[in-house]
C-alpha positions in Angstrom: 76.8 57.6 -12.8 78.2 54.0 -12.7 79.4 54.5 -9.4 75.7 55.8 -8.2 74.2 53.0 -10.2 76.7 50.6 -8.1 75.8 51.9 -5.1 72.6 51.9 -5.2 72.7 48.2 -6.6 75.1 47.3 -3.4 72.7 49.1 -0.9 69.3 47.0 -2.1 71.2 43.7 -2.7 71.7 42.3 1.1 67.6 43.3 1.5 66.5 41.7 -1.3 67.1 37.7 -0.6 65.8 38.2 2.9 62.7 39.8 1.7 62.6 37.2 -0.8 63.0 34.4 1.9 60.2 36.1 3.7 57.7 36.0 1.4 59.0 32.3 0.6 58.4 30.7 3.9 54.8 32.8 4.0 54.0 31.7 0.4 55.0 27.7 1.3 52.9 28.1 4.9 49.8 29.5 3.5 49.6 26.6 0.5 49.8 24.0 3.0 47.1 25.6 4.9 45.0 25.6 1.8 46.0 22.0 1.1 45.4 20.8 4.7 41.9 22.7 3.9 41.3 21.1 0.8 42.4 17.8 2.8 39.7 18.1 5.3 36.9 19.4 2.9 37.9 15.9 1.1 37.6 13.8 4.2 34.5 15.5 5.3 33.0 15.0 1.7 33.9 11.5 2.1 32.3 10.7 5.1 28.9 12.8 4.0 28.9 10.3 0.8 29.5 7.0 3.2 27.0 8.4 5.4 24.5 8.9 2.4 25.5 5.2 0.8 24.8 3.5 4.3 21.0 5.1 4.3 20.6 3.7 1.1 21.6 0.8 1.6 19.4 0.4 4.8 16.4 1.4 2.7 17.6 -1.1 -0.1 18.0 -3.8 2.8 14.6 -2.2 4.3 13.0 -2.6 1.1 14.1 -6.1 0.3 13.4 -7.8 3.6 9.9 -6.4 3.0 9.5 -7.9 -0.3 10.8 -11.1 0.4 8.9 -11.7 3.7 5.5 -11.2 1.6 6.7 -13.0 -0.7 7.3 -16.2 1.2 4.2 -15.5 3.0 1.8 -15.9 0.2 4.2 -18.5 -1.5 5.0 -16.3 -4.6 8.1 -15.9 -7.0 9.7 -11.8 -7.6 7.9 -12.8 -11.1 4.4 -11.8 -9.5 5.5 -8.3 -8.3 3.8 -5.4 -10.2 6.4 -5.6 -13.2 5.2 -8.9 -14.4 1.5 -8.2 -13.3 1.6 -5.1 -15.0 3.6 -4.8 -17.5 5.6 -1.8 -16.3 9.1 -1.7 -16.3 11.3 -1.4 -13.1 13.4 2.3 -12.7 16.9 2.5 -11.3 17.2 6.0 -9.0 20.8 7.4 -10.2 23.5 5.7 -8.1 21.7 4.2 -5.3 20.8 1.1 -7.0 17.4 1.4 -5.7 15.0 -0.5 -8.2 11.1 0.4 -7.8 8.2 -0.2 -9.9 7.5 2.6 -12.3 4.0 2.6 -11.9 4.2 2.3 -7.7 6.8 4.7 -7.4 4.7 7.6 -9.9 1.4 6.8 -8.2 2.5 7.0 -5.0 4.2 10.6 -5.5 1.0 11.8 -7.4 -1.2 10.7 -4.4 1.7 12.3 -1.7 1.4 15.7 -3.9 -2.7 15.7 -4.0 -2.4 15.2 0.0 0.7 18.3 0.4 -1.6 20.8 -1.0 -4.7 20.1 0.6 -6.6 18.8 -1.9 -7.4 15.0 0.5 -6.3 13.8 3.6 -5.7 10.0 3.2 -5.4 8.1 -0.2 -6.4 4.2 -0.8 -6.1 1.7 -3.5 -9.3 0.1 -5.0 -8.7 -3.7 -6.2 -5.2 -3.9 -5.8 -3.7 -7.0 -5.4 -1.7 -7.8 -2.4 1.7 -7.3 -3.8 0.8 -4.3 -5.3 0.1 -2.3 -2.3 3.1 -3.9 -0.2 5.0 -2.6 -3.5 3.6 0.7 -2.8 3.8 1.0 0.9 7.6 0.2 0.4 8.0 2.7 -1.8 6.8 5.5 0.6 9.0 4.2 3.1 12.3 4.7 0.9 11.5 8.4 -0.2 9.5 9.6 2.7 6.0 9.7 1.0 2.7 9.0 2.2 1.4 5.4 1.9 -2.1 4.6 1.3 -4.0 4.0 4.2 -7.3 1.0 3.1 -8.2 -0.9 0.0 -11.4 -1.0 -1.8 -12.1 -4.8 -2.0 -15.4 -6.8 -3.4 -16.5 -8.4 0.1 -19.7 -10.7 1.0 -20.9 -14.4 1.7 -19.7 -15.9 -1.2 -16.8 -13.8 -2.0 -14.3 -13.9 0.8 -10.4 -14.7 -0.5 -9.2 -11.6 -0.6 -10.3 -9.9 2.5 -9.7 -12.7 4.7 -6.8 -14.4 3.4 -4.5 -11.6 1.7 -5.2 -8.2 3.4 -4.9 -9.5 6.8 -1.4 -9.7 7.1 -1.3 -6.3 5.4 -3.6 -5.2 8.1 -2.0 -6.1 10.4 1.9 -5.5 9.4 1.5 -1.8 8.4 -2.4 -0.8 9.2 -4.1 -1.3 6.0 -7.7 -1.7 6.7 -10.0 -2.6 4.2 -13.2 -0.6 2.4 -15.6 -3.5 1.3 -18.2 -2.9 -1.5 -21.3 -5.3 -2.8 -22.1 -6.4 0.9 -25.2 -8.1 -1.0 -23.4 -9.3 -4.1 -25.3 -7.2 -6.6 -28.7 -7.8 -4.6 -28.3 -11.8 -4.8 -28.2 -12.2 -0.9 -31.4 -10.1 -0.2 -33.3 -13.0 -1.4 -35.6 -11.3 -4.1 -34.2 -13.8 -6.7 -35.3 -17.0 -4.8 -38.6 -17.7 -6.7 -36.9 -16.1 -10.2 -36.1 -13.0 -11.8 -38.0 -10.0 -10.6 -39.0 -8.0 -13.7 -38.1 -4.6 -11.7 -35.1 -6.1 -10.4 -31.7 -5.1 -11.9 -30.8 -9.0 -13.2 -33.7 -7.9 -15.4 -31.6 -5.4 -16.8 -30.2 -6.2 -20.7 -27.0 -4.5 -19.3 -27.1 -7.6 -16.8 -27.5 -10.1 -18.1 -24.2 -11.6 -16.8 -26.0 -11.3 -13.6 -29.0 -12.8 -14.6 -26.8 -16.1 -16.3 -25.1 -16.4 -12.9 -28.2 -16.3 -10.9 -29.8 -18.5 -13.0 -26.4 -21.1 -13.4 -26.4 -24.1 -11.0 -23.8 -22.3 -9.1 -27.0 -19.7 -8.6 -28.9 -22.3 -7.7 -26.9 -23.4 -4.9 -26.3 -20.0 -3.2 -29.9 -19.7 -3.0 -30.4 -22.9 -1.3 -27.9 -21.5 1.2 -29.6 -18.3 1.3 -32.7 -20.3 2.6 -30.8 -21.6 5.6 -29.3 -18.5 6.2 -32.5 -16.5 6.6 -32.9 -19.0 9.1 -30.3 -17.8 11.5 -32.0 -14.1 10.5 -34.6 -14.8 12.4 -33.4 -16.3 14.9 -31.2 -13.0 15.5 -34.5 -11.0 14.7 -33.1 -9.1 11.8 -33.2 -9.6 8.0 -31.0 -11.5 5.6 -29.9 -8.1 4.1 -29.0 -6.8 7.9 -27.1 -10.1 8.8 -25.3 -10.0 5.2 -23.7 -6.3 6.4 -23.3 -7.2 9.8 -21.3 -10.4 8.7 -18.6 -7.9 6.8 -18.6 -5.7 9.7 -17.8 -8.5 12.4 -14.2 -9.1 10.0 -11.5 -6.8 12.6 -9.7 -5.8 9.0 -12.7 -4.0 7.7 -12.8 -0.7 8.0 -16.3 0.5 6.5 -19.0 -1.2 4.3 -19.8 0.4 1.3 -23.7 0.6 0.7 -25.5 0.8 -2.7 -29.2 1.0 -2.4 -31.6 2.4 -4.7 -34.4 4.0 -2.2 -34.8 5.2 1.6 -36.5 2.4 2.9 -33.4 -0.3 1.4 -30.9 2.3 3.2 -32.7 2.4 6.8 -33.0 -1.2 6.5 -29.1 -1.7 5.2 -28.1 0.4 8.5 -29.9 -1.1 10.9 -27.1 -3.8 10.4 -25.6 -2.1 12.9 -27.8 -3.2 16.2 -27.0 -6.7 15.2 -22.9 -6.5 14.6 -23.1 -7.4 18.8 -25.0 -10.5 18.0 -22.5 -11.5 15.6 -20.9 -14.5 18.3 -18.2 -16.3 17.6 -21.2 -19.4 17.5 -23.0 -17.4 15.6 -20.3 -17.0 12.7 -19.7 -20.4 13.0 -22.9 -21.4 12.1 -22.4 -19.0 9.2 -19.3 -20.6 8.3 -21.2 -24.5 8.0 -23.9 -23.7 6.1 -21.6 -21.9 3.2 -18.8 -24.2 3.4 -16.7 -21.3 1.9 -14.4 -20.4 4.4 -10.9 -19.9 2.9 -7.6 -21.1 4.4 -4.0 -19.3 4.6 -1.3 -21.7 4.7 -1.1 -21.0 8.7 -4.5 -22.4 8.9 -4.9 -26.3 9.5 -7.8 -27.9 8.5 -9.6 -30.2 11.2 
């Protein structure tokens, strides 16, 4: 039996070490396939997250330039972006050090959602400042949403700043176009509160009686005076105050539409017949305008002569 049990111990034992060996050098190639796997799936890793760091730091560099061109345009400090103006507080996004307005970034998504499913087409802003919808625009650059297209802005003879000053630039640096309400600054420029207030007229009104203290004020006074000269140049065109009033905030290239408010048929047909004298609207013609208001506002490009 010990001389079986040595035999059969001599006959395995010059197989066994080779065998062993074997399995040695396959054991040793196969991890360093798996680490020259693991090696690449590292590098490629790697470069996905340098490729992903260098897209956000475009959009950061994207985002910045934006911010800081607009700002030196109107002459402004960061300190009147829409975290000062507002109050809202500024997020970070994760790791990319991206830092956006709370208030832009949520608004922005909301109104890219409502468009997704179906529920609008376009999205504006109404009364915005400038800064806020650059603020928003750059936003929906960064994460792919939808930016608003106009702005709903108060625009007429004696309210011009905005529209002709601020949303210009806008207008003409990423297509924002302009939606203009109270063509006839709350019925003022049709000329019905020359001789007075009008007992059917809405400055009559006890819920306006701040428009009946501004008609009435000395700055009231004045614009009527104006009016006068205006109507003036209304007939020389052959049209009424009211139709040269519209036509005037149609002839601005930045304005998209004119919002109307009237309170009967007659008031809307005469409102829209604006339209037949927008091609009389010369450039001597708006000049004209221009004198008798002595209103016109100036960027910074603009030089006074």
């Amino acid at each position: 039996m010990i001389a079986a049990r040595s035999s059969s111990v001599g006959r395995g034992g010059p197989e066994e070490p080779s065998r062993h060996r074997r399995q040695s050098v396959a054991s040793l190639a196969g991890h360093r396939g798996h680490r020259n796997s693991q090696e690449s799936n590292r590098d490629s890793h790697a470069q996905h997250q340098q490729g992903a760091l260098l897209r956000v730091r475009k959009a950061f560099l994207i985002r910045e330039m934006e911010t800081n061109w607009y700002l030196k345009l109107c002459g402004r400090a960061r300190e009147d972006s829409v975290a000062y103006e507002t109050g809202m507080p500024y997020r970070n996004l994760g790791k990319s050090g991206l830092r956006v307005s709370c208030l832009g970034l949520e608004i922005v998504r909301a109104m890219t959602y409502v468009i997704n499913q179906g529920m609008s087409m376009y999205w504006g802003t109404s009364r915005w400042t400038a800064m806020e919808i650059m603020e928003a625009y750059s936003v929906a650059r960064q994460f792919n949403l939808i930016p608003p297209v106009c702005e709903q802005a108060e625009y007429h003879l004696f309210q011009r700043e905005k529209v002709e000053v601020q949303l210009p630039e806008l207008y003409h640096k990423i297509g924002v176009g302009a939606m203009t309400w109270s063509p006839l600054a709350c019925g003022i420029i049709t000329g019905k509160y020359e001789n007075g207030i009008p007992e059917s007229s809405r400055a009559a009104m006890k819920s306006y009686q701040w428009l009946k203290d501004k008609i009435v004020s000395e700055d009231g006074r004045k614009q009527q005076a104006k009016l006068k000269e205006l109507g003036h140049i209304a007939e020389k065109l052959g049209c009424t105050l009211p139709q040269l009033a519209v036509a005037w905030c149609l002839r601005n290239e930045g304005v998209s539409s004119v919002l109307l408010g009237t309170s009967n048929a007659e008031q809307l047909t005469e409102n829209l017949g604006a339209i037949q004298v927008l091609p009389k609207m010369t450039s001597h013609v708006v000049s004209d305008i221009d004198h008798i208001l002595g209103n016109r506002p100036y960027s910074k490009k603009d030089y006074r002569s």
